[in-house]
C-alpha positions as CSV (number, residue, x, y, z in Angstrom):
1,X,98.9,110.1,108.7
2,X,98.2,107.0,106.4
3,X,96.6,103.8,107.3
4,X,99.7,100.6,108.0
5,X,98.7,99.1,104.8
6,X,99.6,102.1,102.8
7,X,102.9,102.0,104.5
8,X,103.4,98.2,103.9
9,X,102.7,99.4,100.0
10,X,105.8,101.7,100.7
11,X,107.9,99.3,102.3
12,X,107.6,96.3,99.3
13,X,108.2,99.4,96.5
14,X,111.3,99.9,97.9
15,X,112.3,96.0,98.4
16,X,110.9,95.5,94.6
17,X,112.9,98.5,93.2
18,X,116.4,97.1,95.6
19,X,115.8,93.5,94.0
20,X,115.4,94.7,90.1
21,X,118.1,96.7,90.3
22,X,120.1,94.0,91.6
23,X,119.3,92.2,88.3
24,X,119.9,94.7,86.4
25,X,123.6,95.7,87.8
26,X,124.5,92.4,89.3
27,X,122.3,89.1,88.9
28,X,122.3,89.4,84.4
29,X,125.7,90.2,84.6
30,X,126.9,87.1,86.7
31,X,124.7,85.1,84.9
32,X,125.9,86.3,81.0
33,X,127.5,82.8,79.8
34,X,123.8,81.6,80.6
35,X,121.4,81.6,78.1
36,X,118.9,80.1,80.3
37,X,119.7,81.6,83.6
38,X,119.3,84.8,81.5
39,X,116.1,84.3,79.9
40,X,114.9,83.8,83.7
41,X,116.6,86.9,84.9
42,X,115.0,88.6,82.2
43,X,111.6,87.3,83.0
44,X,111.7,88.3,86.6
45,X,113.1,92.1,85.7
46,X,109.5,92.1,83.8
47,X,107.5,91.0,86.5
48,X,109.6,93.2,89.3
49,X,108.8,95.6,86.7
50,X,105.0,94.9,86.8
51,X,105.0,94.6,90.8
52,X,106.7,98.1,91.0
53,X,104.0,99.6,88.6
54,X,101.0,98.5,90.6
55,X,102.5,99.6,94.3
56,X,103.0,102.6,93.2
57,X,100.1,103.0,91.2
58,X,98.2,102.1,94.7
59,X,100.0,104.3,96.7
60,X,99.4,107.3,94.1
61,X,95.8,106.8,94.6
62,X,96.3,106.7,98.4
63,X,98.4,110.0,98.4
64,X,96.1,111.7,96.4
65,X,93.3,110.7,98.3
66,X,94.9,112.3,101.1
67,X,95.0,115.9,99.8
């Protein structure tokens, strides 16, 4: 059994991963005639990008830890 916080870590991987691949598929596609409103999108894909990178580099630690 893990600790809550690991689970938390779980949780916001999988809310991070739902909302970058709703800009992927959906938010840069609506907002193509945008040049701006793109550049944004792109910019948060990065960071979404980042974010899902260190949770699961976190909860890798905590699963191995585990063993």
């Amino acid at each position: 059994m893990f600790d809550n916080h690991i689970y938390n870590f779980m949780m916001q991987v999988v809310q991070e991963h739902k909302s970058l691949w709703r800009i992927k598929h959906m938010y840069k596609k609506d907002a193509s005639d945008c040049d701006e409103c793109m550049a944004l999108w792109d910019e948060l894909e990065k960071a979404k990008e980042d974010h899902v990178k260190k949770l699961e580099k976190v909860i890798t630690k905590h699963l191995l830890e585990k063993k």
